[in-house]
Backbone as a ProteinNet text record, in pm:
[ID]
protein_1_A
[PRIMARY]
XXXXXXXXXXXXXXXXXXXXXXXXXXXXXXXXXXXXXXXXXXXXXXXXXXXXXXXXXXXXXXXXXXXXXXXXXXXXXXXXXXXXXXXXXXXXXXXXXXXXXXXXXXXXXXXX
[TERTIARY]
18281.6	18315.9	18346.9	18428.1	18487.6	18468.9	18394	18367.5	18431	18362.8	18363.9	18273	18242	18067.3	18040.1	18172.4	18142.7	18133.1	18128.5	18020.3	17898.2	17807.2	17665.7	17636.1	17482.8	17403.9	17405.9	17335.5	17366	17279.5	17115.3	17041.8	17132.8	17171.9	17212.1	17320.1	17409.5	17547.4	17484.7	17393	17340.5	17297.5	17207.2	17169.3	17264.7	17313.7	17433.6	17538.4	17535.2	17690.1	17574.7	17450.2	17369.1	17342.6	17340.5	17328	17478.9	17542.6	17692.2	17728.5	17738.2	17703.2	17613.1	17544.9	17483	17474.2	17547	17631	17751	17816.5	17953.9	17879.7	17857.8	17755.7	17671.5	17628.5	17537.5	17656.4	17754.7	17862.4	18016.4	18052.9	18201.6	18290.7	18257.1	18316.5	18292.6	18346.1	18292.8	18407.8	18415.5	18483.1	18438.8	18490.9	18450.7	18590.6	18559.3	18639.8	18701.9	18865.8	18879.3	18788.7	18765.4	18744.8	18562.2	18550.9	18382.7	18432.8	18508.3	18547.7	18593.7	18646.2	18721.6	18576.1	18524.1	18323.4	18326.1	18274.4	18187.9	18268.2	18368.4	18430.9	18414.9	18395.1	18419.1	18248.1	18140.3	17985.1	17960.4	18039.5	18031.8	18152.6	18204.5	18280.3	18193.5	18110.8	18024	17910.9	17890.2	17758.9	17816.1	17914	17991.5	18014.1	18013.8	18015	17897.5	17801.3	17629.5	17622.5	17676.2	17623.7	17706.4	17788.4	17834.8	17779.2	17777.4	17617.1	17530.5	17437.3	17371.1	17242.9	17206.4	17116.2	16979.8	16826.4	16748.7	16772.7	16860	16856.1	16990.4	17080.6	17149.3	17087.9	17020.7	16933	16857.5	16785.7	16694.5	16787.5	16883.5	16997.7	17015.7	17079	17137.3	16985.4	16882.4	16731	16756.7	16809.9	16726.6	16828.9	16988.6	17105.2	17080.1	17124.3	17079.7	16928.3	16982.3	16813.8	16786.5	16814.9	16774.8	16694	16589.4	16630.8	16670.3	16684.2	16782.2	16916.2	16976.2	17155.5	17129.1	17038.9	17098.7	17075.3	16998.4	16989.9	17077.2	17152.5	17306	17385.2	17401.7	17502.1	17482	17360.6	17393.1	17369.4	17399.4	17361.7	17489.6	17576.8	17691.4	17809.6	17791.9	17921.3	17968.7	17886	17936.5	17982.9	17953.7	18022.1	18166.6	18175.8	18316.5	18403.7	18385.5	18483	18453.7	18419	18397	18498.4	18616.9	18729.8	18840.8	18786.2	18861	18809.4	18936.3	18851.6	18841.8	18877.4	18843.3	18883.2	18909.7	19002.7	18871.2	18739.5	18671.5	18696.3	18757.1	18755.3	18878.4	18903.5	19007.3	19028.5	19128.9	19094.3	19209.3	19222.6	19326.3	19301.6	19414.1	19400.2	19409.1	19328.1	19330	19406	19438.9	19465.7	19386	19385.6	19304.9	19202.2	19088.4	18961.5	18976.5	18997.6	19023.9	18968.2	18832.8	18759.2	18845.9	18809.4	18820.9	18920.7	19014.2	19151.1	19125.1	19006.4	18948.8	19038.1	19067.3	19159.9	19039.7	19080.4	18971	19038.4	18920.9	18982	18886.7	18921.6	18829.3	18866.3	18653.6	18641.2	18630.8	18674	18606.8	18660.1	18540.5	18568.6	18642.3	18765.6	18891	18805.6
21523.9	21638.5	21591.9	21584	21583.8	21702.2	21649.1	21762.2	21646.5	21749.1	21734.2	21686.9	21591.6	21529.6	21563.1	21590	21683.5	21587.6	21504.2	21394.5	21410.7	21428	21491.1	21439.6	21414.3	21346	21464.1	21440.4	21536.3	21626.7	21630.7	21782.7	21846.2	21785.9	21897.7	21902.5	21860.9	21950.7	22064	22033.2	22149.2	22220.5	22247.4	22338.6	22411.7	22335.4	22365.6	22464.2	22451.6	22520.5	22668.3	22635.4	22785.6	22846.8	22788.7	22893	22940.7	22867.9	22949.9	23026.4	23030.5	23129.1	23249.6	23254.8	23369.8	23423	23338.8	23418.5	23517.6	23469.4	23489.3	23658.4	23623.8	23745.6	23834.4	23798.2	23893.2	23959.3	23905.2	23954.9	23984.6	23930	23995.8	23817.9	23759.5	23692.3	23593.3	23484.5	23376.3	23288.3	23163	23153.9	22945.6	22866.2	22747.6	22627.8	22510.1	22452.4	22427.9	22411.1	22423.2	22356.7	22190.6	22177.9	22188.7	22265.4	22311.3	22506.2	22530.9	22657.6	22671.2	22595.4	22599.2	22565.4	22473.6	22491.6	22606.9	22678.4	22796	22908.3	22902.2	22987.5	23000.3	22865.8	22811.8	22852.8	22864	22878.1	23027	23113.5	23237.8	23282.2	23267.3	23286.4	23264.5	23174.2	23153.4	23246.2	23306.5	23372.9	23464.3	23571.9	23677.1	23692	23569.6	23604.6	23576.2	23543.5	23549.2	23707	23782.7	23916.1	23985.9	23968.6	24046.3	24049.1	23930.2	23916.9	23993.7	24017.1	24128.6	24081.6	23986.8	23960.5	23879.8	23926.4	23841.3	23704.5	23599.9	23512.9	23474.3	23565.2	23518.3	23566.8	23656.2	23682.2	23572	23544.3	23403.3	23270.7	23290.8	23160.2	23196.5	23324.4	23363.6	23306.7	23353.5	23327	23166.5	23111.8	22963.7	22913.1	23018.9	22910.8	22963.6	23142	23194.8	23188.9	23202.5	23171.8	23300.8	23397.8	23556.6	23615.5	23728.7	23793.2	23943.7	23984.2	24101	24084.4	23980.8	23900.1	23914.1	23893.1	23851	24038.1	24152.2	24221.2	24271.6	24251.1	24336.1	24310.2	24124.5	24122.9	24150.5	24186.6	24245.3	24416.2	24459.9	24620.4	24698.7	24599.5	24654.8	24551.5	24445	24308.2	24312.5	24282.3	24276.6	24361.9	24499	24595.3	24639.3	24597.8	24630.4	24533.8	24442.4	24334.1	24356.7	24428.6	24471.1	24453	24456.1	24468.5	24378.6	24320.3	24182.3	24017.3	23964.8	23824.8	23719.5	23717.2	23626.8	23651.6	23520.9	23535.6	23650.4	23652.8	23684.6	23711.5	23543	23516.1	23494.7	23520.4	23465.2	23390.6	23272.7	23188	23188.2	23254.6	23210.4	23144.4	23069.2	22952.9	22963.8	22945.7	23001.8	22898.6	22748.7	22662.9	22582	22513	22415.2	22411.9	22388.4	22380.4	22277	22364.4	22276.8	22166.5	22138.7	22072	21951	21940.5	21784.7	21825.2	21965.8	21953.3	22006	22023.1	22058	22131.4	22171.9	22263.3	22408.6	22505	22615	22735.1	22790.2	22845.2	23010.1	23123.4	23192.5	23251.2	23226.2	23261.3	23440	23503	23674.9	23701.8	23796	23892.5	23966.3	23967.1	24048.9	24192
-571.6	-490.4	-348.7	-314.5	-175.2	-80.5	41.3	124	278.4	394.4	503.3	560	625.8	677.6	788.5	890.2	1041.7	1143.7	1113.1	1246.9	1259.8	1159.5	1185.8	1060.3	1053.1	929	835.4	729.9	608.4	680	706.8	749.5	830.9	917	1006.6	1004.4	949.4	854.6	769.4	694	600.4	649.4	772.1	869	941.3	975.7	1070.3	953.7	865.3	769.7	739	715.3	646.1	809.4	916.7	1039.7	1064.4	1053.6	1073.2	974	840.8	753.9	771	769.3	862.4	926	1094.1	1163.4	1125.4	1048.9	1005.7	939.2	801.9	812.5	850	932.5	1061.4	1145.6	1191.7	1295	1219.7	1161.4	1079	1094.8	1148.1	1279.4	1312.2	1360.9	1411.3	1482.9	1607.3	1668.6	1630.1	1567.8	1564.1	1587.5	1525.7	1529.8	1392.3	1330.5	1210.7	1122.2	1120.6	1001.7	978.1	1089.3	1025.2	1011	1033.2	969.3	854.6	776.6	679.8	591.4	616	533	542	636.1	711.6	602.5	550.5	470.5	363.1	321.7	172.6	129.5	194.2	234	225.7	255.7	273	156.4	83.7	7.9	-99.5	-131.6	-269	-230.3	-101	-76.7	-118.3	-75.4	-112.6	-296.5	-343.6	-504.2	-579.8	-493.3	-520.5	-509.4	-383.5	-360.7	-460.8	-531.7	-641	-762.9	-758.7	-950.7	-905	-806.9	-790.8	-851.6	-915.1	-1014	-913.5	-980.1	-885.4	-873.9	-992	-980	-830.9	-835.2	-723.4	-593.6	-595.5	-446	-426.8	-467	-463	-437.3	-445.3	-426.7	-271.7	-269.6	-165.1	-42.3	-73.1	-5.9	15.1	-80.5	0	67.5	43	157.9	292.4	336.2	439.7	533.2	630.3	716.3	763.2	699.3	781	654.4	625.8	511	527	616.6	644.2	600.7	641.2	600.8	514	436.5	234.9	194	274.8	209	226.3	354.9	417.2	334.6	292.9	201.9	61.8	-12.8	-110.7	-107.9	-35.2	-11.7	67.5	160.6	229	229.6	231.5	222.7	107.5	3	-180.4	-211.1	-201.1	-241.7	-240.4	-88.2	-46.5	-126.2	-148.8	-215.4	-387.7	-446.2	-587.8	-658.3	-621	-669.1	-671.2	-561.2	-498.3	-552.9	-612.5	-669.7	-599.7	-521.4	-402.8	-303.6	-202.4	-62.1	24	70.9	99.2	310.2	326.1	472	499.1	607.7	678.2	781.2	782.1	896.2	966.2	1109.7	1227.7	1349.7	1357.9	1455.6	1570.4	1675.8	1831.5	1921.5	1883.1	1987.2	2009.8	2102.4	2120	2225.4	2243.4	2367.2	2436.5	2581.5	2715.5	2718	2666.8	2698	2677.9	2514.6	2409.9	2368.8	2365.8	2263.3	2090.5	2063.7	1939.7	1894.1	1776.5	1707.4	1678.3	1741.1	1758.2	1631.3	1580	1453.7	1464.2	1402.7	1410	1261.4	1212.5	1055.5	1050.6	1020	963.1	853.9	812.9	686.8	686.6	572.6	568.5	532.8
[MASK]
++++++++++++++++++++++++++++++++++++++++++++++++++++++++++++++++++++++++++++++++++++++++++++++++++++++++++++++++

């Protein structure tokens, strides 16, 4: 499986992708750099089809990726629903330009 490593050791890539996930879910929204957005999507896109099984076994999934447990109840009680119908394509990603700083390629993740 080919992923993204970030510049960051594995914990805190893995930390780092389940707190931005949760943001993303907690707010609609999120403002990063692409190629940790394009994770941050791909992270919330499998959470979004956890909240559609509906089943305790995917709540308990959803429990050990998210770090809130309000988020997992939002998303299976008001996020999943809305997409019932929809088979994927959960997020959307548009590109803002680049940050003054370093030049970063700046991306912003939300829920269609």
């Amino acid at each position: 499986m080919a992923y993204r490593r970030l510049g960051v050791k594995s914990a805190h890539r893995k930390m780092l992708l389940r707190n931005a996930t949760t943001s993303l879910l907690k707010n609609g929204k999120i403002e990063t750099t692409g190629p940790r957005g394009k994770e941050i999507a791909s992270c919330a896109e499998k959470m979004i089809t956890l909240g559609k099984k509906g089943d305790l076994a995917a709540r308990r999934a959803a429990m050990a990726f998210l770090t809130e447990e309000d988020i997992v109840f939002k998303l299976f009680n008001e996020i999943a629903p809305q997409y019932a119908e929809r088979q994927g394509g959960y997020t959307r990603i548009v590109r803002l330009g680049q940050r003054r700083g370093d030049a970063a390629d700046m991306v912003l993740v939300e829920l269609v």
